[in-house]
C-alpha positions in Angstrom: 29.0 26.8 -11.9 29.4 25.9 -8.1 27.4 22.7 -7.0 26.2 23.1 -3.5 25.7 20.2 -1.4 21.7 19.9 0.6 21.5 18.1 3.4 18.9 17.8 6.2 18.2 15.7 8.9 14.6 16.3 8.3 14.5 13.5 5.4 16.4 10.5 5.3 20.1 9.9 5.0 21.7 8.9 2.3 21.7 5.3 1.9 24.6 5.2 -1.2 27.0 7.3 -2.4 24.8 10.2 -3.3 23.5 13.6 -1.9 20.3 14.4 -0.6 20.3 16.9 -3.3 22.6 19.4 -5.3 21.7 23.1 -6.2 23.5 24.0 -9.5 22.8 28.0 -10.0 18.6 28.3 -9.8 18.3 24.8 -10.0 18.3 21.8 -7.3 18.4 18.3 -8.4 16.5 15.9 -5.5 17.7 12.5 -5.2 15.1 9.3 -4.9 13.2 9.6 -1.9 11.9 6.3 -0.9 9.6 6.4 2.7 11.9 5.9 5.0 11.2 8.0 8.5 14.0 9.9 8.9 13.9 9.4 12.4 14.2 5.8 12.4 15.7 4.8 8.8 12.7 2.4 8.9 10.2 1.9 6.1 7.2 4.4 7.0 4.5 1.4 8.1 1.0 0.9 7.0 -0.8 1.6 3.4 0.6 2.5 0.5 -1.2 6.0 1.5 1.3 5.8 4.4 4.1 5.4 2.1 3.4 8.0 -0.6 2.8 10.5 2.0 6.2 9.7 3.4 7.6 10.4 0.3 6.0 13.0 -0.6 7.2 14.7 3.2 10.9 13.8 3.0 11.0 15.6 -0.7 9.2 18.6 1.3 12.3 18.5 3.4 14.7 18.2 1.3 12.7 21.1 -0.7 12.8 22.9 2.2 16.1 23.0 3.3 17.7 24.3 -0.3 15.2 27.1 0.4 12.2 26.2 -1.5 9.1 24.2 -1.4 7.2 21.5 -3.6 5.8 23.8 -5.1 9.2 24.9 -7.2 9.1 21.4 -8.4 9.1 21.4 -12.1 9.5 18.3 -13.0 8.9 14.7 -10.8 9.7 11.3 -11.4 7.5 8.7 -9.5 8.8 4.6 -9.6 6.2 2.2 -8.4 6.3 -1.2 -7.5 2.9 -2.0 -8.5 1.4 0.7 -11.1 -2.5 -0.3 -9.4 -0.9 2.3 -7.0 -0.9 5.2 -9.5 -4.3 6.9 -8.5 -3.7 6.8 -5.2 -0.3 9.1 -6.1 -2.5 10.9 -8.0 -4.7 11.8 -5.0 -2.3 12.5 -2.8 -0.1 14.7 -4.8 -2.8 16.5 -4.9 -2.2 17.4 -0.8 1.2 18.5 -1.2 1.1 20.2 -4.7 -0.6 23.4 -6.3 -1.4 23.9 -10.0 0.7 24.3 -12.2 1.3 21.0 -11.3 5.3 19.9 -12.2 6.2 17.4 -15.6 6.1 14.1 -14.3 6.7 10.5 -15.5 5.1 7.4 -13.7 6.9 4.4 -14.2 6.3 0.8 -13.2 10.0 -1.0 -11.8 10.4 -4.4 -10.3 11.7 -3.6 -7.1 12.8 -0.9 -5.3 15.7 0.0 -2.2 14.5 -1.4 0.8 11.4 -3.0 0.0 9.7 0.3 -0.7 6.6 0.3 -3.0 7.4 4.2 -4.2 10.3 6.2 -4.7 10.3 9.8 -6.3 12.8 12.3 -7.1 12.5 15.8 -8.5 14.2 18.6 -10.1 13.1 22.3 -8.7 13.8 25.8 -10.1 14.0 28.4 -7.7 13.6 32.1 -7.6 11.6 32.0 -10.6 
């Protein structure tokens, strides 16, 4: 199977040695998203609300540009700096996701790229 290589300008640029995402087939495989404004390559400044948000809009992107949405998410993983954070995720998702909501694991890490308090990636299927 053919890997495809997703790229936007819309979301951040790769930091690493990594893709913005890969669609294998159906399925497209988002990298780590941490709030960076894609515009600047500067942490997204303010709340924590500020930050998930900017997350949560450069996975849209990314979403976007391999042809879906968030919705096509099914499954998201979410790394927080400081789990106290959690049900402000919870609420937020909540703007950018319908139900069924997608499998997703939470989990607490000590630090993050950047400085960023949140990072999430995601695996969508599309055209189902």
């Amino acid at each position: 199977m053919s890997r495809q290589v997703i790229s936007t300008a819309h979301a951040p640029a790769a930091i690493g040695s990594y893709s913005q995402a890969l669609r294998c087939g159906d399925t497209v495989y988002l990298s780590g998203q941490i709030p960076l404004d894609p515009a600047t390559g500067q942490l997204a400044p303010g709340s924590i609300d500020a930050q998930i948000r900017r997350v949560f809009d450069n996975l849209s992107a990314v979403a976007q540009a391999a042809g879906g949405r968030l919705d096509d998410v099914v499954k998201l993983n979410v790394y927080l700096t400081d789990l106290a954070h959690y049900a402000a995720v919870n609420r937020i998702m909540a703007d950018y996701f319908t139900a069924p909501y997608p499998a997703r694991a939470a989990l607490g890490v000590a630090s993050l790229p950047r400085g960023a308090q949140i990072e999430a990636d995601a695996v969508m299927v599309l055209g189902s």
